[in-house]
Wavefront OBJ file of the C-alpha trace (Angstrom):
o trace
v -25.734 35.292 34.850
v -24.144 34.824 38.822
v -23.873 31.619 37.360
v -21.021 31.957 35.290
v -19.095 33.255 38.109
v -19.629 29.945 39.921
v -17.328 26.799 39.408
v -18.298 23.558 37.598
v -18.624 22.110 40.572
v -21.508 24.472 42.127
v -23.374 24.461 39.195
v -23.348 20.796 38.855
v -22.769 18.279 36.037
v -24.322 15.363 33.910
v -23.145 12.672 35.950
v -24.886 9.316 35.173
v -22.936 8.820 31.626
v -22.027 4.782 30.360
v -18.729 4.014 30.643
v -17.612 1.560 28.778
v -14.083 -0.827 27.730
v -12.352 0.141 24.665
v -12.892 -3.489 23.559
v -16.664 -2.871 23.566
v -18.297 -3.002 20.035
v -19.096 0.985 18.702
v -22.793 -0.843 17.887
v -22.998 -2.372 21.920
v -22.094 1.866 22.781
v -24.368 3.283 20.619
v -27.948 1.584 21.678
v -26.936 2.646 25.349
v -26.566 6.434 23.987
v -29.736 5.786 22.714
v -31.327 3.859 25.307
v -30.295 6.399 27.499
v -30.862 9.624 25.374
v -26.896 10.697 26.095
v -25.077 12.230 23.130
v -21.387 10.325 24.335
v -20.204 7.292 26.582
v -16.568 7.436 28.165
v -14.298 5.009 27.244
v -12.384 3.559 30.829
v -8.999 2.875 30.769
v -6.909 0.187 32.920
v -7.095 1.778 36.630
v -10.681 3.332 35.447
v -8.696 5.995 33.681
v -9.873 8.131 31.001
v -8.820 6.489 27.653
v -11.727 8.115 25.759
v -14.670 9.241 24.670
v -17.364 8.645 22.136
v -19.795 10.541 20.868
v -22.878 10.963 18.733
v -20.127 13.318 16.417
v -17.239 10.777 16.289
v -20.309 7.995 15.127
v -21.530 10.225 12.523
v -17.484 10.989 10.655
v -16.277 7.607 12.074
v -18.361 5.322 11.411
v -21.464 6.105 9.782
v -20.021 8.388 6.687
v -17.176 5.505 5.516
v -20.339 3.146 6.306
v -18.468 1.112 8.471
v -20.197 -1.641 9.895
v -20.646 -0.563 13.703
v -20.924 -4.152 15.099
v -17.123 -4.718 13.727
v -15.292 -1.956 14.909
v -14.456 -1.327 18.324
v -14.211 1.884 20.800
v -10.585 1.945 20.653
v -10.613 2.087 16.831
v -13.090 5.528 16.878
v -13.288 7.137 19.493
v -11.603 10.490 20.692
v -8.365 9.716 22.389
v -7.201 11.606 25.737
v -9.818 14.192 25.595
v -9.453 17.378 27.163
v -10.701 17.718 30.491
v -12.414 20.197 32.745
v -11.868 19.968 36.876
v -14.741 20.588 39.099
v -12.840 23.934 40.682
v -12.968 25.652 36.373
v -15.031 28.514 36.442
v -18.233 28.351 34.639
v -17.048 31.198 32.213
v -13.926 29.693 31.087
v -15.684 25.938 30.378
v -18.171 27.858 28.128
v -15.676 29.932 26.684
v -13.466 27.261 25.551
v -16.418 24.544 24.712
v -17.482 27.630 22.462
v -14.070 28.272 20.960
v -12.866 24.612 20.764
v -16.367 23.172 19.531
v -17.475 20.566 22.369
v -20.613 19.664 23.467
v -19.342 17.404 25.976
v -16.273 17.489 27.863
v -15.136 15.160 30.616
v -15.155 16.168 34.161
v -12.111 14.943 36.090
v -10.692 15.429 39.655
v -7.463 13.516 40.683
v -7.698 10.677 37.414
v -10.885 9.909 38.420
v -13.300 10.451 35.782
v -16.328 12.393 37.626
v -18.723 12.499 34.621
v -19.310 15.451 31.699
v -20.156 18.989 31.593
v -22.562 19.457 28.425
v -23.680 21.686 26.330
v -27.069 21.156 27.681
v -24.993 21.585 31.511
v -24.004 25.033 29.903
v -27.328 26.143 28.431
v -29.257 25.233 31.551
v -26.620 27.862 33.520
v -27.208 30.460 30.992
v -31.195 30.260 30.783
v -32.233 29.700 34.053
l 1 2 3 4 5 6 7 8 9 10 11 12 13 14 15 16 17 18 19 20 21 22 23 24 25 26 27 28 29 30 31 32 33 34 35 36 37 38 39 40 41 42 43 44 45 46 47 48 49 50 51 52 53 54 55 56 57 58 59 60 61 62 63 64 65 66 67 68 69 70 71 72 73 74 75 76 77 78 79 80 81 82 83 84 85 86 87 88 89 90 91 92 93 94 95 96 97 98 99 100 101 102 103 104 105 106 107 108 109 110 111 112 113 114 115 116 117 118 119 120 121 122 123 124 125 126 127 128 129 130
């Protein structure tokens, strides 16, 4: 439990997420979440900004519950807009805390507008457990 007392940045991150253009097709997003067994994709802005994010949540009440076809709707028109953010120097506690109280599994990781990757809720169990 030291862990917790650690910031995101010493415990690490799940770095390697797609990032993809809010033009890109919710259909084209999906097979790489799949492909790549990740439960979101960021959506880049203009000056690779954060615009987004998309996840295996926002497919389900999004798209697949009003059966919207997935190949005709686009990031933009889904996805989460301006997500909350963690910074690499957030103590483990509070991230959990707030992922806990707020009800994220994934939040985005960002140091000075640059979008660093996401803390998970696998990120978070893996600090707890080991």
């Amino acid at each position: 439990m030291r862990r917790l007392n650690r910031t995101i940045e010493e415990v690490g991150w799940t770095r390697d997420v797609p990032r993809y253009s809010a033009t890109e097709s919710v259909s084209f997003a999906f097979d790489a979440m799949r492909r790549e067994a990740q439960d979101c994709v960021l959506v880049i802005g203009p000056g690779a900004t954060l615009a987004g994010i998309f996840t295996s949540r926002d497919f389900l009440n999004r798209v697949a519950a009003p059966r919207i076809d997935a190949g005709s709707v686009t990031l933009e028109e889904v996805m989460t807009r301006n997500p909350r953010t963690l910074s690499p120097s957030d103590p483990v506690a509070f991230a959990i805390n707030w992922m806990a109280i707020e009800g994220f599994r994934n939040v985005p990781i960002v140091k000075d507008g640059k979008v660093l990757g996401v803390l998970t809720v696998w990120d978070v169990m893996r600090q707890i457990t080991d």
